[in-house]
MDTraj code that builds the backbone (N, CA, C; nanometers):
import mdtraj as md
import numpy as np

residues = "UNK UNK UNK UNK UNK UNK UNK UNK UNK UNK UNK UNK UNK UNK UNK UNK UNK UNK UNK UNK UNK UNK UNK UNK UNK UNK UNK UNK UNK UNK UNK UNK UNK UNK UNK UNK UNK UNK UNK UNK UNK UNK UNK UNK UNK UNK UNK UNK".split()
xyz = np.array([
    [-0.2514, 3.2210, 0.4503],
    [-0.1958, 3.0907, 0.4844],
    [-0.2918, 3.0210, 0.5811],
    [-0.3236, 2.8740, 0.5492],
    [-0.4153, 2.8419, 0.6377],
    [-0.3067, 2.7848, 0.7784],
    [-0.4335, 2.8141, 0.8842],
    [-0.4101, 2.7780, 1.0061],
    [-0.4610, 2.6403, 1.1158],
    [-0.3960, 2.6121, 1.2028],
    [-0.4212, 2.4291, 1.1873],
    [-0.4046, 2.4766, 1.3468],
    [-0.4398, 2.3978, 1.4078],
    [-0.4566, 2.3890, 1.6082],
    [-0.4229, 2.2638, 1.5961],
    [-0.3006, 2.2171, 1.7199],
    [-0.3136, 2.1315, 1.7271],
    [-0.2615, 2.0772, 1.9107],
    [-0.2933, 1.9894, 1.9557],
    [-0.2557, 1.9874, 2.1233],
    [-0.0958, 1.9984, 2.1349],
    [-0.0983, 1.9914, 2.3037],
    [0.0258, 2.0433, 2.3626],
    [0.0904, 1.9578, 2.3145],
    [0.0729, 1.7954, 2.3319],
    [0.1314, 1.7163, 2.3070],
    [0.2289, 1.6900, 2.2030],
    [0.1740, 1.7613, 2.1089],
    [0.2114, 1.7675, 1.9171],
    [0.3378, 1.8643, 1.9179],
    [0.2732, 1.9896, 2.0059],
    [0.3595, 2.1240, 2.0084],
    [0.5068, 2.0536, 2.0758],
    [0.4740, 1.9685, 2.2105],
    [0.5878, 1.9043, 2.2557],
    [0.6936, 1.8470, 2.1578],
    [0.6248, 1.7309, 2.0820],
    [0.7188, 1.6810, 1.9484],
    [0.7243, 1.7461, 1.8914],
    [0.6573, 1.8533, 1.8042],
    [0.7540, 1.9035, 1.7225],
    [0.8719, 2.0188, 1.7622],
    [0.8473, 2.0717, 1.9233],
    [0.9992, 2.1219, 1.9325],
    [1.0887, 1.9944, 1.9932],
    [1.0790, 1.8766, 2.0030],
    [1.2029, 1.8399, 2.0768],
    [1.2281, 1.7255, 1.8766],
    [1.1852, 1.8376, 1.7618],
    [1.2731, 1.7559, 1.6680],
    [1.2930, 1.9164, 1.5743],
    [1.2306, 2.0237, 1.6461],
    [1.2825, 2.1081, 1.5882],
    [1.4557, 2.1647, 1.6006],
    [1.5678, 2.1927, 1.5446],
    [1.6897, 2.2195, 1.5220],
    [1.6997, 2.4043, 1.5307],
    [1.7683, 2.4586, 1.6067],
    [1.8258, 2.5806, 1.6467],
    [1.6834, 2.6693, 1.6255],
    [1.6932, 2.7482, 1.5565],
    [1.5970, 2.8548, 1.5174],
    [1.4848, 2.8191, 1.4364],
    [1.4847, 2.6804, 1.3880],
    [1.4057, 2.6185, 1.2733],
    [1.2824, 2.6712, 1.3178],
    [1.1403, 2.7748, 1.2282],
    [1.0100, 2.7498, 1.2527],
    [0.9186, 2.6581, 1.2093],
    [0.8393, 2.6464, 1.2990],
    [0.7401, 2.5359, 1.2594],
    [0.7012, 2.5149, 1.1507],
    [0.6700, 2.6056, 1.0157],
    [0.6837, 2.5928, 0.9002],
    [0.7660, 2.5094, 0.8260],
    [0.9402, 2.5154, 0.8641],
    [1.0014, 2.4553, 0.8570],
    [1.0033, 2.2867, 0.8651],
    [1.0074, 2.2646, 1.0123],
    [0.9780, 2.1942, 1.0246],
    [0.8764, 2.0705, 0.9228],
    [0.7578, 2.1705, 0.9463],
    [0.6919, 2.0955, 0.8968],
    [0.6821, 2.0447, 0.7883],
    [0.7412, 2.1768, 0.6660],
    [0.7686, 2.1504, 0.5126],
    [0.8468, 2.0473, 0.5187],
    [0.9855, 1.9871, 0.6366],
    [1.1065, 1.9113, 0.6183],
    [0.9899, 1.7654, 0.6670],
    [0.9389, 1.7986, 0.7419],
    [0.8801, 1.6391, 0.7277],
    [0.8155, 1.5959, 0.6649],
    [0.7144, 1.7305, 0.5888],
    [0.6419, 1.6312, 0.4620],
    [0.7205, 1.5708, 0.3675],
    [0.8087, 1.6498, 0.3154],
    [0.9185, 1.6501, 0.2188],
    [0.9530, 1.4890, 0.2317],
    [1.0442, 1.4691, 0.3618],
    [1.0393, 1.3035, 0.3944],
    [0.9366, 1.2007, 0.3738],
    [0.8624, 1.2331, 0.3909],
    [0.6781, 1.1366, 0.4038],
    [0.6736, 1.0997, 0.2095],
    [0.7042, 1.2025, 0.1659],
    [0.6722, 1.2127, 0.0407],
    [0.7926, 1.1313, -0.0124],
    [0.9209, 1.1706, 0.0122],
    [1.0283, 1.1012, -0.0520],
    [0.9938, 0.9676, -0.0246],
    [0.9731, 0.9229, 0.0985],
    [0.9764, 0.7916, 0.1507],
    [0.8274, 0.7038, 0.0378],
    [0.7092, 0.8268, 0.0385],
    [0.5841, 0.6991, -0.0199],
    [0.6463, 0.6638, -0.1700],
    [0.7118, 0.7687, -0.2250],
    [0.7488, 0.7834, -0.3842],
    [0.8839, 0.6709, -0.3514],
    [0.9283, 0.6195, -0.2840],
    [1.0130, 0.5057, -0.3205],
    [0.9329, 0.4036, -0.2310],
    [0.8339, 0.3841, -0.1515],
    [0.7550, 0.2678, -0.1485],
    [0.6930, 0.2063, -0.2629],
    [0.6155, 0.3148, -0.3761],
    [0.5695, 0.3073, -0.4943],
    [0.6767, 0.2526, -0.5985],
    [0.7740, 0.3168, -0.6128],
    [0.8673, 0.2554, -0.6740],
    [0.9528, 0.1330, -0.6821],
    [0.9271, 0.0768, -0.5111],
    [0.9816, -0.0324, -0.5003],
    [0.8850, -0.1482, -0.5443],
    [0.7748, -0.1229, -0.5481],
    [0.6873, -0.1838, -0.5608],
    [0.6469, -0.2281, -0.6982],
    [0.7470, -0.1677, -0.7959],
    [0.7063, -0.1631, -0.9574],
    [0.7620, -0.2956, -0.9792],
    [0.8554, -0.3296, -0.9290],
    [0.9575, -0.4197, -1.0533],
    [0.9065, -0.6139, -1.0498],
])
top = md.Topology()
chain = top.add_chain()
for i, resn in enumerate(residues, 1):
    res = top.add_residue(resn, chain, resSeq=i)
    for name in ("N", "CA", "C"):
        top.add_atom(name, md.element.get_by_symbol(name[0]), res)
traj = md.Trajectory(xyz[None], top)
């Protein structure tokens, strides 16, 4: 699995949006997931 560094700052946000036990993996899969839902209906809105 690749590995990513990133500052304190980052580490700060992502625990004050991480939820109970959630790992950063988590996390992170749940926000791409969003990023992605969100561009795939920018694209879509954009068709008609």
């Amino acid at each position: 699995m690749p590995q990513i560094q990133v500052s304190e700052k980052t580490v700060q946000r992502l625990d004050r949006l991480r939820e109970d036990d959630e790992t950063y993996d988590e996390l992170v899969t749940e926000l791409l997931n969003i990023y992605r839902a969100s561009e795939m209906t920018m694209f879509r809105s954009g068709d008609g």
